[in-house]
C-alpha positions as CSV (number, residue, x, y, z in Angstrom):
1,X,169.6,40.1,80.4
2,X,166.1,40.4,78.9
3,X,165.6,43.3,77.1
4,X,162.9,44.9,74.7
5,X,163.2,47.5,72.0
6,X,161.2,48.3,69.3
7,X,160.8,45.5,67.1
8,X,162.2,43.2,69.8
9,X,159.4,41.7,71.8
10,X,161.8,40.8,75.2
11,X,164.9,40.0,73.6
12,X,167.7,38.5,75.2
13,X,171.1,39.8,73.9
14,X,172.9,36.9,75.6
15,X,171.6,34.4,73.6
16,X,172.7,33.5,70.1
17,X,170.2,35.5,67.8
18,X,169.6,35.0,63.6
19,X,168.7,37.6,61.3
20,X,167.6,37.4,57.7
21,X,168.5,39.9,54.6
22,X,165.4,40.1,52.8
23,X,165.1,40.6,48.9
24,X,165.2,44.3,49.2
25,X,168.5,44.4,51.1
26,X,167.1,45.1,54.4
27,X,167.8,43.5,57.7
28,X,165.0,41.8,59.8
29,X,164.2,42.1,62.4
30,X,165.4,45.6,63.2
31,X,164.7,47.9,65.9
32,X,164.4,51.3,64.1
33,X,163.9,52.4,60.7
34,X,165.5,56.1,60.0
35,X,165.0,57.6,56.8
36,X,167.2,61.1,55.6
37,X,165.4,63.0,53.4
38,X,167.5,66.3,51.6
39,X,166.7,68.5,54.1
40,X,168.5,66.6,56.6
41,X,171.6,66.3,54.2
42,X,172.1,70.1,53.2
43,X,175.4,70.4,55.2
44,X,176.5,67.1,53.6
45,X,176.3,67.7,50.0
46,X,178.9,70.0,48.5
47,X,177.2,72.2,46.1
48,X,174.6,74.0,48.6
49,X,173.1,75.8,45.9
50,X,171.7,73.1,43.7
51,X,170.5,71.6,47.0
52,X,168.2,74.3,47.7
53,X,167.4,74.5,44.4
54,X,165.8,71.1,44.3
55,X,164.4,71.8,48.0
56,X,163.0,75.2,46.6
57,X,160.8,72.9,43.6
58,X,158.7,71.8,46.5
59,X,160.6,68.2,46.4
60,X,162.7,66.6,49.0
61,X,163.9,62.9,48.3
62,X,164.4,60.4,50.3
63,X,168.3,59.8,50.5
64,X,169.1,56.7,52.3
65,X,167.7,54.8,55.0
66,X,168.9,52.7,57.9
67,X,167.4,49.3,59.4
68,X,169.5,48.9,62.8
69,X,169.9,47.0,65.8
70,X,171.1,48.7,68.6
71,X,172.1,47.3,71.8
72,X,173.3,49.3,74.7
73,X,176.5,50.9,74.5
74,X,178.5,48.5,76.3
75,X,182.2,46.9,75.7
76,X,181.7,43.6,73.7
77,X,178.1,44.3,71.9
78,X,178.1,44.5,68.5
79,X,175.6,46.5,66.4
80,X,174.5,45.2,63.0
81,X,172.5,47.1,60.4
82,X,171.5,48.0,56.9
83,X,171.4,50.4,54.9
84,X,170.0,51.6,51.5
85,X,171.1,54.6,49.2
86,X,168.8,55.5,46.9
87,X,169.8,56.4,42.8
88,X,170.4,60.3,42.1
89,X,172.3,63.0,42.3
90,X,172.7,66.9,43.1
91,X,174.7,69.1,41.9
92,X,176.9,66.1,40.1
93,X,177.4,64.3,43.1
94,X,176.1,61.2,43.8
95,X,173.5,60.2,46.4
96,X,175.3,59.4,49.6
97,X,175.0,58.8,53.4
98,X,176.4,61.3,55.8
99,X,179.6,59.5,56.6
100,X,181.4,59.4,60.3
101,X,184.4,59.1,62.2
102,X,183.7,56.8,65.4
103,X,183.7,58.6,68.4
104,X,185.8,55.7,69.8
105,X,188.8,56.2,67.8
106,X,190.1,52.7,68.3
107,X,186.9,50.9,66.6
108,X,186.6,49.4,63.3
109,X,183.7,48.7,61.1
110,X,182.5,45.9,58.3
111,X,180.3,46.4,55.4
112,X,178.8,43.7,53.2
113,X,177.7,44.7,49.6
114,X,174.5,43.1,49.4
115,X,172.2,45.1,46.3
116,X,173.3,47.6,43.7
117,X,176.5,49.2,43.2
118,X,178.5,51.9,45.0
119,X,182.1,52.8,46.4
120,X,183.0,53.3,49.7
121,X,185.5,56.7,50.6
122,X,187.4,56.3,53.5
123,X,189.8,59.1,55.2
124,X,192.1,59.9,57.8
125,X,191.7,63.3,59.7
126,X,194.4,64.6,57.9
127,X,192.7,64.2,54.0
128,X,194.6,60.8,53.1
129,X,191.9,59.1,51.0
130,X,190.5,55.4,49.8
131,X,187.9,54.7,47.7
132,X,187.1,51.3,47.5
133,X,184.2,49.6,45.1
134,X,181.7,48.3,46.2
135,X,179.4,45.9,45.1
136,X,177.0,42.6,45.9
137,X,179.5,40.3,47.7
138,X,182.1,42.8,48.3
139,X,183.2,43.0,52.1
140,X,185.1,45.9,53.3
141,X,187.4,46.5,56.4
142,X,187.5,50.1,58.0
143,X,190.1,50.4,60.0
144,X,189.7,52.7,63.3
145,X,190.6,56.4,62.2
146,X,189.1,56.6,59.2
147,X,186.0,57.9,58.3
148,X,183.6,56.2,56.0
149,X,180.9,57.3,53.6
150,X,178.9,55.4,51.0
151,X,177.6,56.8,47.6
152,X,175.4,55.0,45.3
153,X,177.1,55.6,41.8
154,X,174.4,53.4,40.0
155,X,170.9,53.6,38.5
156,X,169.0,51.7,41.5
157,X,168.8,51.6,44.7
158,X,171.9,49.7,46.8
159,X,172.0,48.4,50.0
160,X,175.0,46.9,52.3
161,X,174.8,45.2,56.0
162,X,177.2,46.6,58.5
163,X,178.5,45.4,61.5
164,X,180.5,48.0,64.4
165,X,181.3,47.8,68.4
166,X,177.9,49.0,70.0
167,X,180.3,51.4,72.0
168,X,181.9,52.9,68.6
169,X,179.5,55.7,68.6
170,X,179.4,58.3,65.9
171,X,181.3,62.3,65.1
172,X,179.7,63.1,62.6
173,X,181.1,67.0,63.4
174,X,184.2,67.2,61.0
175,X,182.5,65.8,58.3
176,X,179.1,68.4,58.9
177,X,182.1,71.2,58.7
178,X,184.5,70.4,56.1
179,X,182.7,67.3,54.1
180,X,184.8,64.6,52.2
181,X,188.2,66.1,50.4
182,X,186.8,63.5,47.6
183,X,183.4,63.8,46.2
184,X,182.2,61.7,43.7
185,X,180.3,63.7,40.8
186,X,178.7,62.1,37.5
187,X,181.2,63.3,34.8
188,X,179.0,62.7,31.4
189,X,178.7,58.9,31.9
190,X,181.8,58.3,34.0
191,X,182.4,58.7,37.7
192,X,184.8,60.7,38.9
193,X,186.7,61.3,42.4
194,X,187.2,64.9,42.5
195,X,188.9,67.5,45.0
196,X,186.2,69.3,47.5
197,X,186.6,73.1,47.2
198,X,185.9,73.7,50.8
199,X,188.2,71.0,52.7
């Protein structure tokens, strides 16, 4: 089955394919490039107030940003992506992506550290937690259930590869209403995991 998207000139998914991660952390080729800025975050940060705040100031940093491949949501496909989170905080808390449960409850997920250092939080729908580190090297398993979230606890930016069942999909709903019941938040120089008021 030939098929062309994006960065894909007629690709055909039934063939063995390579990919490279670059210097930066990024995956090539991809097919689209999605970068979340704050506004597109507010419901995803706890402290709502210090969001606006910083939106208010006339800025609105870029986040994170995703370099994906995606096939067409079929049984056996297998999409494969990166992703960067860039260094800051509001509010405390650390620079993060959204985070997800899968749609498809029976999916998993891998991520590869590749740049840069982070943790991963993990939870189940009813609040048990994990939060894993997560560095250059590290590789870690997300069992289906859980949701997953990155934050970028360091002072540059970090980046991970991912690899999840094309048919996985992504609920991003619980997590847009209630958030993490972890958040990590700078605690003078430390990191700390701390309770989220609203869960």
């Amino acid at each position: 089955m030939d098929l062309s998207y994006g960065a894909f000139p007629l690709l055909d998914i039934t063939k063995p394919l390579s990919f490279e991660l670059d210097s930066a952390g990024i995956l090539r080729p991809f097919q689209q490039d999605k970068r979340i800025h704050l506004n597109e975050m507010i419901e995803y940060f706890i402290y709502k107030d210090a969001v606006y705040d910083v939106l208010r100031s006339g800025r609105n940093p870029l986040i994170y940003e995703n370099q994906i491949t995606e096939w067409p949501s079929e049984e056996g496909l297998i999409n494969i992506g990166s992703t960067t989170i860039y260094p800051g905080e509001v509010g405390g808390e650390f620079y993060h992506n959204r985070g997800h449960y899968h749609e498809k409850d029976n999916t998993c997920e891998i991520y590869t550290g590749v740049k840069g250092e982070g943790r991963v939080i993990m939870q189940k729908k009813d609040g048990e937690t994990r939060i894993l580190p997560f560095e250059p090297h590290d590789v870690v398993y997300i069992p289906f259930g859980w949701a997953h979230r990155v934050a970028n606890i360091g002072k540059r930016k970090m980046s991970f590869m991912y690899a999840s069942p094309a048919n996985a999909g992504h609920n991003y709903g619980p997590i847009k209403e209630k958030g993490f019941k972890k958040i990590l938040v700078k605690k003078e120089r430390e990191v700390e995991a701390i309770e989220n008021p609203f869960f």
